[in-house]
GUNUTI-217030 format. One line per 8 residues: number of its first residue (from 1); their letters; for each residue y, x, z of N, C-alpha, C. Coordinates in Angstrom, 3 decimals. Each point is the difference from the previous one (the first is absolute). Layout:
<pts>
NUM> a> Y/X/Z/Y/X/Z/Y/X/Z ~ ... .
</pts>
This chain:
<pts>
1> xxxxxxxx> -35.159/-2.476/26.300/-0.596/1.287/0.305/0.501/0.446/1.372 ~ -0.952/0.439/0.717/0.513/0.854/1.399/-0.472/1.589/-0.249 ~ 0.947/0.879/0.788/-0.186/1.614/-0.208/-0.214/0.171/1.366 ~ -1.033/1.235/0.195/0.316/0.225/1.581/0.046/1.387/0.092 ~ 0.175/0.561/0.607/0.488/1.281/0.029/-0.559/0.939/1.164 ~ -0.362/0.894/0.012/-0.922/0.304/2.085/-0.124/1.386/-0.403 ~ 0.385/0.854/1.343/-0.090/1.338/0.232/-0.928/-0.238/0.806 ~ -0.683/1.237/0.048/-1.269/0.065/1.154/0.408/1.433/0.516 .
9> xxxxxxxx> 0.014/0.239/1.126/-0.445/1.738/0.839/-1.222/0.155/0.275 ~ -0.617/0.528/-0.327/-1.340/-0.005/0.509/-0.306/1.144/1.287 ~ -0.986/-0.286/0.897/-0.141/0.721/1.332/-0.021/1.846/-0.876 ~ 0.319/0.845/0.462/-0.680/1.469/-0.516/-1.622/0.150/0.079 ~ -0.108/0.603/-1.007/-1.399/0.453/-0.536/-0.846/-1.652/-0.521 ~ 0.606/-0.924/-0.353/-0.641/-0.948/-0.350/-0.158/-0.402/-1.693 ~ 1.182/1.207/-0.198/0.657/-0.487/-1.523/-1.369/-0.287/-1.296 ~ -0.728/0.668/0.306/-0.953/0.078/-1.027/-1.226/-1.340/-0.012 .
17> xxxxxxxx> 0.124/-0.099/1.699/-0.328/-1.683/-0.149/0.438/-1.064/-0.892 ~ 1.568/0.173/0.916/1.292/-0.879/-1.141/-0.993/-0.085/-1.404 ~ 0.167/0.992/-0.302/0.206/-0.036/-1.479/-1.427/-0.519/-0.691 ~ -1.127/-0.053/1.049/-0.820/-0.628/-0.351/0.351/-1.388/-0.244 ~ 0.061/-0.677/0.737/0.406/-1.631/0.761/0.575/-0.303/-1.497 ~ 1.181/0.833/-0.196/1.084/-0.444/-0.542/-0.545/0.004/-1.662 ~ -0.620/0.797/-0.066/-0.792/0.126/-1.372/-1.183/-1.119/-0.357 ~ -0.793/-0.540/1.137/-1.054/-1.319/-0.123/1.245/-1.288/-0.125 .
25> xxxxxxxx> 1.104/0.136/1.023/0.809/-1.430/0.293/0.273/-0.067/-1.344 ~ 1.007/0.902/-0.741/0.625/0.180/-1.214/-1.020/-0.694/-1.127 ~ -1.111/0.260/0.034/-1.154/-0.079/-0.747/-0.262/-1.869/-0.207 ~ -0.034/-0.294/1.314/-0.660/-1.415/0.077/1.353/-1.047/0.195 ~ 1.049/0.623/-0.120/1.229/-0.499/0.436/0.109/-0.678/-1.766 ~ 0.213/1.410/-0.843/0.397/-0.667/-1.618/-1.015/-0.940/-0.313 ~ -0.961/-0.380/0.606/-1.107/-1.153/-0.349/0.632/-1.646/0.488 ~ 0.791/0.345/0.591/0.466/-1.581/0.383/0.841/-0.591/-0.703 .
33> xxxxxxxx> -0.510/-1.553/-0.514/0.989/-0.717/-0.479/1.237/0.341/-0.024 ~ 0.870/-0.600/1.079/1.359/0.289/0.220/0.533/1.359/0.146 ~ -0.515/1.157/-0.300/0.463/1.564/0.010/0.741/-0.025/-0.913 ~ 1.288/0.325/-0.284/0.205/0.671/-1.380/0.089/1.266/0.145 ~ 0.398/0.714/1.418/0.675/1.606/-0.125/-0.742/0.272/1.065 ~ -0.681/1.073/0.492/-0.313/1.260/0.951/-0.095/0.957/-0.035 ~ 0.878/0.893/0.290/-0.213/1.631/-0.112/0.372/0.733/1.297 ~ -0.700/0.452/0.239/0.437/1.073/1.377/0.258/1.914/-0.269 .
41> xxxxxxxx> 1.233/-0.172/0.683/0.659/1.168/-0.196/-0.459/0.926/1.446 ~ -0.005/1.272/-0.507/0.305/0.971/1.078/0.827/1.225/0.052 ~ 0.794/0.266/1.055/1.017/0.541/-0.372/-0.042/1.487/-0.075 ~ 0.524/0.920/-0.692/-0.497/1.131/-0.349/0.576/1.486/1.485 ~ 0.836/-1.088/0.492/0.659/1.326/1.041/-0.490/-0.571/1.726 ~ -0.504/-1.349/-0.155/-0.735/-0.020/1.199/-1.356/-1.315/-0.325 ~ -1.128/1.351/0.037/-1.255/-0.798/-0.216/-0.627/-1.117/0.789 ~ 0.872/-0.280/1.392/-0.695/-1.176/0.502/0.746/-1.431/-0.490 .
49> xxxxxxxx> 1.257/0.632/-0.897/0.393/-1.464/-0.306/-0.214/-0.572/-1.177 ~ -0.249/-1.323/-0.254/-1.178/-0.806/-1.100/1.119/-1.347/-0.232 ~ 0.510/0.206/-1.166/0.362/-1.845/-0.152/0.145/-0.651/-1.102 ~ -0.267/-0.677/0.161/-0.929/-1.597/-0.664/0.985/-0.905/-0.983 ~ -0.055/-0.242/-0.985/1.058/-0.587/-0.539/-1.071/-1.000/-1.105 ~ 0.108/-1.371/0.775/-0.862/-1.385/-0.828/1.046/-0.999/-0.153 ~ -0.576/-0.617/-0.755/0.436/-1.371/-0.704/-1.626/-0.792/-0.109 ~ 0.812/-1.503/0.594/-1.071/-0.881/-0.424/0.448/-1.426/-0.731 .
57> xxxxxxxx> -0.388/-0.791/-0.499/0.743/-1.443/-0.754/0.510/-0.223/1.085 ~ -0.019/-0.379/0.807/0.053/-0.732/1.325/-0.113/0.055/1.635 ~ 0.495/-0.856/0.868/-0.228/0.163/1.383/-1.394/-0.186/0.079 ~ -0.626/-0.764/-0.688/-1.400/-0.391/0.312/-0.890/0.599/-0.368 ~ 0.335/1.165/-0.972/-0.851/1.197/-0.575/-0.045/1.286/1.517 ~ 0.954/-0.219/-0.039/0.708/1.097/1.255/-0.904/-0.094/1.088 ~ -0.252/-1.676/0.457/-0.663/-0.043/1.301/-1.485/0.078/-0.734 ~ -0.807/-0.867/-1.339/-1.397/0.264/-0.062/0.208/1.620/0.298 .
65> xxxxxxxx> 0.595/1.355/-1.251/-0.414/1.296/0.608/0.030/0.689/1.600 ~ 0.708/-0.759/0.713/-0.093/0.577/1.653/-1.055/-0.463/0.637 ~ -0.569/-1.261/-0.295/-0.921/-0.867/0.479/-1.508/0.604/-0.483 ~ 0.204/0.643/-1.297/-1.422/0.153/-0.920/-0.690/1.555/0.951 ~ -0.956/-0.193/-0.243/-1.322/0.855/0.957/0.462/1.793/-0.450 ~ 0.210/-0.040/-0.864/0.453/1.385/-0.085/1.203/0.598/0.239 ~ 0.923/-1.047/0.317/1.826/0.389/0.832/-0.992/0.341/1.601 ~ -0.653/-1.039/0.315/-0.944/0.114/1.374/-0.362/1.275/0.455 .
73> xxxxxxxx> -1.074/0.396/-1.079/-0.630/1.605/0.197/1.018/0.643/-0.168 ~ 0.976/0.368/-1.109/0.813/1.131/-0.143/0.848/0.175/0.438 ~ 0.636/-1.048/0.842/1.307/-0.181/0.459/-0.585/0.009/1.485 ~ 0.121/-1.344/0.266/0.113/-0.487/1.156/-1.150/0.880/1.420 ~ -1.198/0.461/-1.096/-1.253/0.536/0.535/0.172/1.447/0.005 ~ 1.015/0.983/-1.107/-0.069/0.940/-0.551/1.228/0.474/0.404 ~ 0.966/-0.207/-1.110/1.604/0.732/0.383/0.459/-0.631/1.096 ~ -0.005/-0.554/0.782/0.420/-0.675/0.950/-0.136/0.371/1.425 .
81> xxxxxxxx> -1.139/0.485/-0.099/-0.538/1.413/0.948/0.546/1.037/0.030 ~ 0.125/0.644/-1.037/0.389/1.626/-0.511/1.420/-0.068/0.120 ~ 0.882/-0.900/-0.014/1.799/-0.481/-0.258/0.663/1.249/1.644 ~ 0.865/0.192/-0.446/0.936/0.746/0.721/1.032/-1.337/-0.164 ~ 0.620/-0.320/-1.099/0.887/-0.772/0.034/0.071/-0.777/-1.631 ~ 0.540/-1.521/0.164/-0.032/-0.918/-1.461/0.962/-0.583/-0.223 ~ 0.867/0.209/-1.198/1.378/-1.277/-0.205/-0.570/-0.351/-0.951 ~ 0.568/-1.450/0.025/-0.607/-0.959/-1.095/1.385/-0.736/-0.273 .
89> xxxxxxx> -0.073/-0.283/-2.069/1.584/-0.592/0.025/-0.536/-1.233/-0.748 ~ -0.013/-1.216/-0.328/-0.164/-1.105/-1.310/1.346/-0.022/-0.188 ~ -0.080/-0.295/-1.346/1.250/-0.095/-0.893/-0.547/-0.894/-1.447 ~ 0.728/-0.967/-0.312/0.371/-0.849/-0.893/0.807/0.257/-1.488 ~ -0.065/-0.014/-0.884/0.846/0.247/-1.448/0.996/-1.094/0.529 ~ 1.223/0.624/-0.525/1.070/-0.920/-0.315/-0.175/-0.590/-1.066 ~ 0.689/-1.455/0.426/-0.269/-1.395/-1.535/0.740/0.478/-1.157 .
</pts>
């Protein structure tokens, strides 16, 4: 299993976009094979920040969802635009 972990800032006045994106990605995201976990958080004392907490079986689940047409539109096409700023962590279970 791999976990990944990602804060997003989003630009001001975009948030309600966000939350579009993030609501279709979320949507077509639990449809993939290798998904087991996606949920996106937002934080209650500052509304532009959004983060992401997935699990997939695998590295190779990890790359089909970045690769698949709807990481494309929502991400790469979508939040990726709107971003003020992004940390991203992968992390592994201990054996």
């Amino acid at each position: 299993m791999i976990c990944v972990a990602v804060t997003y800032l989003i630009q001001p006045g975009h948030e309600e976009e966000a939350m579009e994106f993030f609501a279709t990605l979320t949507q077509q995201t639990h449809a993939e094979p290798g998904n087991l976990y996606y949920l996106v958080h937002r934080s209650p004392t500052e509304p532009r920040r959004f983060f992401i907490y997935e699990q997939y079986t695998d590295q190779s689940a990890l790359d089909t969802h970045r690769a698949s047409p709807h990481f494309v539109q929502y991400v790469t096409n979508g939040l990726f635009l709107i971003l003020e700023k992004r940390e991203a962590e992968i992390n592994v279970p201990l054996p």
